[in-house]
C-alpha positions in Angstrom: 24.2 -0.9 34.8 27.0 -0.7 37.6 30.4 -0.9 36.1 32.3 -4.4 36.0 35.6 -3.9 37.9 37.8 -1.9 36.0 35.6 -1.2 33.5 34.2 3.1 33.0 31.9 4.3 31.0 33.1 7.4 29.0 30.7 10.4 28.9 28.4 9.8 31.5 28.3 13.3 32.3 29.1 15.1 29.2 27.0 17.2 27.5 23.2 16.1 27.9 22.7 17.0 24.3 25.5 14.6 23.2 23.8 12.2 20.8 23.9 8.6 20.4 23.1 6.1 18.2 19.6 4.4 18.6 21.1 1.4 18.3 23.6 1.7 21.0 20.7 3.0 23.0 18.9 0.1 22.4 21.8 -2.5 22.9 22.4 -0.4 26.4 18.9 -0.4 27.5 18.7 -4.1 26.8 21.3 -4.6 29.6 19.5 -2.6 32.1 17.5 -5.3 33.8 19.0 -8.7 33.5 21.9 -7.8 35.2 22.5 -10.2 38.0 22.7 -8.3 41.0 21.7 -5.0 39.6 18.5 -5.0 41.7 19.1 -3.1 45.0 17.0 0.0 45.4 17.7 2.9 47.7 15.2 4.4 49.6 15.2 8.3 51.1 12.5 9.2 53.4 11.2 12.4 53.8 12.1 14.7 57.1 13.4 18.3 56.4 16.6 19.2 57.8 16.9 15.8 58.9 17.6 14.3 55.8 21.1 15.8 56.2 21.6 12.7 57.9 20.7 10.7 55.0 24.0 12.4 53.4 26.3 11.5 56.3 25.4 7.6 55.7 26.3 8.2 51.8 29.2 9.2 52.8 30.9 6.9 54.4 29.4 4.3 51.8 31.2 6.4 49.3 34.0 6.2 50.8 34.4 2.4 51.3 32.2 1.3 48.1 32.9 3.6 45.5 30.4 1.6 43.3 27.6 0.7 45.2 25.4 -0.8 42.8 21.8 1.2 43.1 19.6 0.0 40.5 16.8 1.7 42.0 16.4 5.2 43.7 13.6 6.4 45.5 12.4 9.9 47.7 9.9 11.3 49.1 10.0 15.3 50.1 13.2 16.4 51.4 14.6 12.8 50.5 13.2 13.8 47.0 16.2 16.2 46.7 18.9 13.8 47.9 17.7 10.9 45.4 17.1 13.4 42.7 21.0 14.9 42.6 22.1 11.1 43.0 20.7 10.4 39.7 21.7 13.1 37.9 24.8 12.1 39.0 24.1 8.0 38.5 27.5 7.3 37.3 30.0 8.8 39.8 28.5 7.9 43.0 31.8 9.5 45.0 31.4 12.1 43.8 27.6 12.7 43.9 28.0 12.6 47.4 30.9 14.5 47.5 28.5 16.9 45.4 25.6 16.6 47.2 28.1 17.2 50.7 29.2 20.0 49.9 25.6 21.5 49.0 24.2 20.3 52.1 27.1 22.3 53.9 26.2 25.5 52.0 22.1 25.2 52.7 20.6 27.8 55.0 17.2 28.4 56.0 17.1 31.3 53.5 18.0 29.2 50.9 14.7 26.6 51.3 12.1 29.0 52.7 11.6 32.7 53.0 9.1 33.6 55.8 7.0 37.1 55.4 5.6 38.3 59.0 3.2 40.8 56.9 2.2 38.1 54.8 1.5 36.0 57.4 -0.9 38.3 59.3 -2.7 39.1 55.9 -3.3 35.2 55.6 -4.6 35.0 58.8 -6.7 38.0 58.2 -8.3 36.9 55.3 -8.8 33.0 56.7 -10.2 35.1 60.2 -12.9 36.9 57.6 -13.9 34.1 55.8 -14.5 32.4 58.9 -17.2 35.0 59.3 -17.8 36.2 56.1 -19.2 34.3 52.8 -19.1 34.9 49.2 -15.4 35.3 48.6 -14.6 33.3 45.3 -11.5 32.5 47.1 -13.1 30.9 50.1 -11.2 28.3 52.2 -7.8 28.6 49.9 -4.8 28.2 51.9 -1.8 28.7 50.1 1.0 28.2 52.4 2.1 29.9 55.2 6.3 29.7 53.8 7.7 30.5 50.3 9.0 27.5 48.8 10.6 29.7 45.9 14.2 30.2 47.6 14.4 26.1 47.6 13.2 26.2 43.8 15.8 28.4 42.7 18.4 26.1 44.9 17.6 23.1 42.8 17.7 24.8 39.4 21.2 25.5 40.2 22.7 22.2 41.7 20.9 19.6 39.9 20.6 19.1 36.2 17.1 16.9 35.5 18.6 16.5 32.0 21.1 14.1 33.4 19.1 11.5 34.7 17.9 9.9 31.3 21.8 10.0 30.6 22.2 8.0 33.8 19.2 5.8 32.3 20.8 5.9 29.1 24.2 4.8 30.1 22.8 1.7 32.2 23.8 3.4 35.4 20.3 3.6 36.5 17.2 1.9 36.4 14.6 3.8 37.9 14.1 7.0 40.2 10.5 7.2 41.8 9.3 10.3 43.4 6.2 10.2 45.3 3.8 13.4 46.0 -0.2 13.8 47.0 -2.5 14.4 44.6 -5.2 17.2 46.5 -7.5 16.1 43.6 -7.8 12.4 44.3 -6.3 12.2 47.7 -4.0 9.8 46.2 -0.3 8.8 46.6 0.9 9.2 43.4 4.6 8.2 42.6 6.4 9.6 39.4 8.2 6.9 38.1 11.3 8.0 35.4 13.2 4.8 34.4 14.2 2.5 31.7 11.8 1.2 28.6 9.6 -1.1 30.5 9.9 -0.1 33.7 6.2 -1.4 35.5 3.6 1.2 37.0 1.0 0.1 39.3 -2.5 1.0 41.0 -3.4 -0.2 44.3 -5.9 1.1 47.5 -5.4 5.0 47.3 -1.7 4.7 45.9 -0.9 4.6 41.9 2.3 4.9 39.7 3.0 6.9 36.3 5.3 6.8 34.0 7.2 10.2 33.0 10.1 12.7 32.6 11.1 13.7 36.4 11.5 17.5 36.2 12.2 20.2 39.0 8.3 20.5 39.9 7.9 16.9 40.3 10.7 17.7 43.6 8.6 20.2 44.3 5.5 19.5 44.6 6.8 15.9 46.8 8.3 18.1 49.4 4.9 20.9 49.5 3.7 20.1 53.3 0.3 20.9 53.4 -0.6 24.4 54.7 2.9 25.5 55.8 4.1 25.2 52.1 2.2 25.8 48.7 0.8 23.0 46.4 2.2 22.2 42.9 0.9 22.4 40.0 1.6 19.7 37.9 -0.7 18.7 33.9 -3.3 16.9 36.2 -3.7 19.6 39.2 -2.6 20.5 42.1 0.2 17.8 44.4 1.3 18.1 47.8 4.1 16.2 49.9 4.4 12.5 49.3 4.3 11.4 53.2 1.0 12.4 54.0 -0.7 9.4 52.5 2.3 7.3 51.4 1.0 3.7 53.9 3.4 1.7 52.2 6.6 4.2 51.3 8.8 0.7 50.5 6.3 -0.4 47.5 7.7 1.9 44.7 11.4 0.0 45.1 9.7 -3.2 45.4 7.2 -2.6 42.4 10.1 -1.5 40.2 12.3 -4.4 41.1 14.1 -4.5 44.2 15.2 -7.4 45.7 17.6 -5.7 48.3 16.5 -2.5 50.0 18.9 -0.1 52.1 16.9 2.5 53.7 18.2 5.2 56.1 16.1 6.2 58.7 15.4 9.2 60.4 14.2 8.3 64.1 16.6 7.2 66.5 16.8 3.4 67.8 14.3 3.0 70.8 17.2 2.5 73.4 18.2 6.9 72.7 14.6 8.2 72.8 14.8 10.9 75.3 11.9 11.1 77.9 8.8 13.6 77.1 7.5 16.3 78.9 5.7 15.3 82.3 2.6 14.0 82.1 1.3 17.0 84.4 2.8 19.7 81.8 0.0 20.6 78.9 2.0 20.2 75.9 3.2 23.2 73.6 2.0 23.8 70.1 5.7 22.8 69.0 4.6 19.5 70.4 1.9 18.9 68.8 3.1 20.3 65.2 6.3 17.9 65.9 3.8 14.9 66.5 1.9 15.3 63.3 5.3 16.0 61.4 6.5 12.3 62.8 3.4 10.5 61.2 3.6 11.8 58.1 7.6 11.5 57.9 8.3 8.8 60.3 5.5 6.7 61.4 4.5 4.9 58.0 7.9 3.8 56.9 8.4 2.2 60.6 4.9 0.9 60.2 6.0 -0.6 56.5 9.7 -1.9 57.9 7.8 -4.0 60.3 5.1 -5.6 57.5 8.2 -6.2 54.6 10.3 -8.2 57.8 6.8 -10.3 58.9 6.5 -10.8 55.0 10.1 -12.5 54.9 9.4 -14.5 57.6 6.7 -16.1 56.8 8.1 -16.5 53.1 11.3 -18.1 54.6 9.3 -20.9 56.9 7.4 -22.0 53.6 8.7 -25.4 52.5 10.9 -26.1 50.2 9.5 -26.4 46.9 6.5 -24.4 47.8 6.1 -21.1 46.0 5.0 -18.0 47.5 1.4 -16.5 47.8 0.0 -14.1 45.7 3.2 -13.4 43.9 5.3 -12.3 46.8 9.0 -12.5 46.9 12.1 -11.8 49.4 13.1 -9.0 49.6 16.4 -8.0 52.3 16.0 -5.0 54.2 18.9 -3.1 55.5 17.9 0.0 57.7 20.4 2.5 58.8 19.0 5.1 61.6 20.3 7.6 64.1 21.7 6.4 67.2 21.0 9.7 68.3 17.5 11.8 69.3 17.5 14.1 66.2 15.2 16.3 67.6 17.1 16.6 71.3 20.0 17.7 68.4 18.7 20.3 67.6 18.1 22.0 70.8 21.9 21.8 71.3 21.7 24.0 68.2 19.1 26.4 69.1 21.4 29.6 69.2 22.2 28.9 65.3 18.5 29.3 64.5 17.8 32.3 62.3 15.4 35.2 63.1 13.1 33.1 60.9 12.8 29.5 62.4 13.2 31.7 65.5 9.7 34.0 64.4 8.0 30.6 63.8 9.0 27.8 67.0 9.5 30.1 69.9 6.0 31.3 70.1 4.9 27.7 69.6 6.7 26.6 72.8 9.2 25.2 71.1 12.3 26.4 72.7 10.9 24.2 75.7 12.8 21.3 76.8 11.8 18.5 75.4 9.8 20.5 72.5 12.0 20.4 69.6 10.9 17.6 67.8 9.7 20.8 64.7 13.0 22.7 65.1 14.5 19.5 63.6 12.7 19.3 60.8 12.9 23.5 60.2 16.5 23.9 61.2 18.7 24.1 58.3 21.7 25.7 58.7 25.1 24.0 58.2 25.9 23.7 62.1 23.2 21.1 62.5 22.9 19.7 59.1 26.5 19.3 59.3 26.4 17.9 63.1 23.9 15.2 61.4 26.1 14.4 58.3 29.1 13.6 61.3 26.3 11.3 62.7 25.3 9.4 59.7 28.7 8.6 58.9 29.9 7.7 61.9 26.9 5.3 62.5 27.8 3.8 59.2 31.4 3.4 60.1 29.7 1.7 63.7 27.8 -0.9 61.6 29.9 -1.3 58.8 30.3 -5.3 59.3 26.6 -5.5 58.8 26.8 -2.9 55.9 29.7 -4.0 53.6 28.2 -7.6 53.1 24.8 -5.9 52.3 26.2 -3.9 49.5 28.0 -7.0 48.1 25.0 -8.8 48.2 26.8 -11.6 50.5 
């Protein structure tokens, strides 16, 4: 539970071993949901590099609000990491972005994935043979074409996974939701670690389960298929959460929500830069870069639009009469780039290491028009920091339209 103002809570981020009574846990936790007000969720899309923008908006939200109060947190792939180091960090939002700043401006490339040429060229070997060849017990296996191990070690560091049950504990926090792919069921399945009677759900090729988020739970939601290995979690193997995530604004809404600030990561309409002629055959890069937008961008667009036509129709009901099927309002406010992302990134080609280099120039994707990947691949602290500037200064831009949001007003 967000503070009154004026009020703290001591020991939020003391030792995670500290103990407390049961029975102030239970007089804490019985505070959790009834709290008027303490019901806005915020959502973190998935998108690489890009989610460096994510951090900008944060920042200046930090900076004007320093007690937002976010009930709810949820992430999927790189926005996994943000929500992940917020909640560990539930208590002090200031300075969980300050935190969570300063790491972004530390990340390199090196630091989230390690890229072996020799390895590479033994994968495609053995995929090349199998093509041809039968009887291998490891037949059609793909395990990733990048080493997600450098990022793994990155988040044992900076977060501490013990810390969010303190949030919990401490009424800072309702929920966090992580969503990943289950390779098994084909599945979106969304890890759900929150307060004693927090819901779960099961809907068309989407379900929800109660647990303890831990560091592979962040890892397996940001595995994209083929270019980075799958998780193994108890129940088999996971992949990232975007691929099949159709509705990516249901966890928040499930687990309570009735105010939902998401921050995008495609740019308003009016700054899309124009594609490649229609005469030019388009580059690998492109391709890869269109198939990275639908599983990052394209559902939780797809999802804005259904939640809006939902509150419409909601809102033009008469008076008196309830809702269908349960539904309720629920306010959206979506923050997004007023900036391409991707032409970004070209601006920032000569900051790409021998690595992203190794892996988007062959592709074509040092072509004009052609870095759509290099946006999501690029992170080094030019460009993630040139995207943090940009989320907070498009934050600062709406602010009139963001302060009352955060109110609630």
């Amino acid at each position: 539970m967000a503070d009154k103002p004026g009020e703290r809570h001591s020991g939020a981020h003391g030792d995670p071993g500290q103990r407390v009574s049961d029975a102030t846990l239970r007089e804490r936790r019985s505070r959790i949901t009834p709290v008027p007000g303490f019901d806005m969720a915020l959502v973190l899309s998935g998108g690489g590099a890009r989610a460096a923008y994510q951090v900008g908006v944060l920042s200046a939200i930090a900076e004007r609000v320093p007690r937002p109060r976010f009930a709810i947190l949820t992430g999927v792939s790189a926005g996994a990491i943000n929500a992940v180091y917020l909640a560990a960090h539930a208590g002090d939002f200031p300075g969980a972005v300050q935190g969570l700043r300063e790491e972004w401006k530390r990340l390199t490339v090196d630091q989230v994935y390690r890229l072996h040429p020799p390895g590479i060229a033994r994968a495609a070997g053995r995929f090349l043979s199998r093509l041809f060849l039968s009887g291998s017990s490891e037949e059609g296996k793909v395990r990733g074409l990048l080493d997600l191990r450098p990022l793994r070690a990155f988040l044992s560091r900076a977060v501490d996974f013990e810390l969010i049950q303190t949030a919990i504990d401490h009424g800072d926090l309702r929920a966090l939701a992580l969503s990943a792919t289950s390779y098994s069921s084909g599945s979106t399945v969304t890890f759900v670690h929150g307060a004693p009677g927090m819901p779960t759900w099961q809907r068309a090729q989407r379900i929800a389960v109660s647990t303890k988020i831990q560091l592979d739970h962040v890892m397996a939601s940001s595995a994209i298929p083929l270019v980075f290995p799958a998780v193994k979690l108890d129940n088999g193997f996971y992949g990232d959460g975007s691929v099949r995530q159709t509705a990516p604004l249901a966890p928040a809404i499930h687990l309570g929500a009735r105010r939902i600030l998401l921050i995008g990561m495609r740019a308003a309409p009016r700054s899309i830069r124009r594609g490649q002629p229609a005469d030019q055959y388009p580059t690998t890069a492109e391709v890869l870069g269109l198939l990275f937008h639908s599983i990052f961008l394209d559902a939780m667009d797809a999802d804005v639009e259904r939640l809006e036509r939902f509150n419409r129709i909601i809102e033009a009901l008469p008076p008196g009469v309830a809702p269908p099927g349960g539904l309720r309002k629920v306010d959206l406010l979506l923050v997004k780039p007023s900036r391409d992302l991707a032409a970004m990134a070209q601006d920032f080609r000569r900051h790409a290491p021998p690595a992203v280099q190794l892996i988007v120039r062959p592709l074509g994707g040092w072509r004009g028009g052609s870095s759509d990947l290099l946006s999501y691949l690029l992170f080094e602290p030019a460009f993630t920091g040139a995207l943090m500037e940009l989320g907070y200064a498009d934050t600062v831009a709406q602010w009139e339209r963001v302060e009352p949001f955060l109110e609630g007003r």
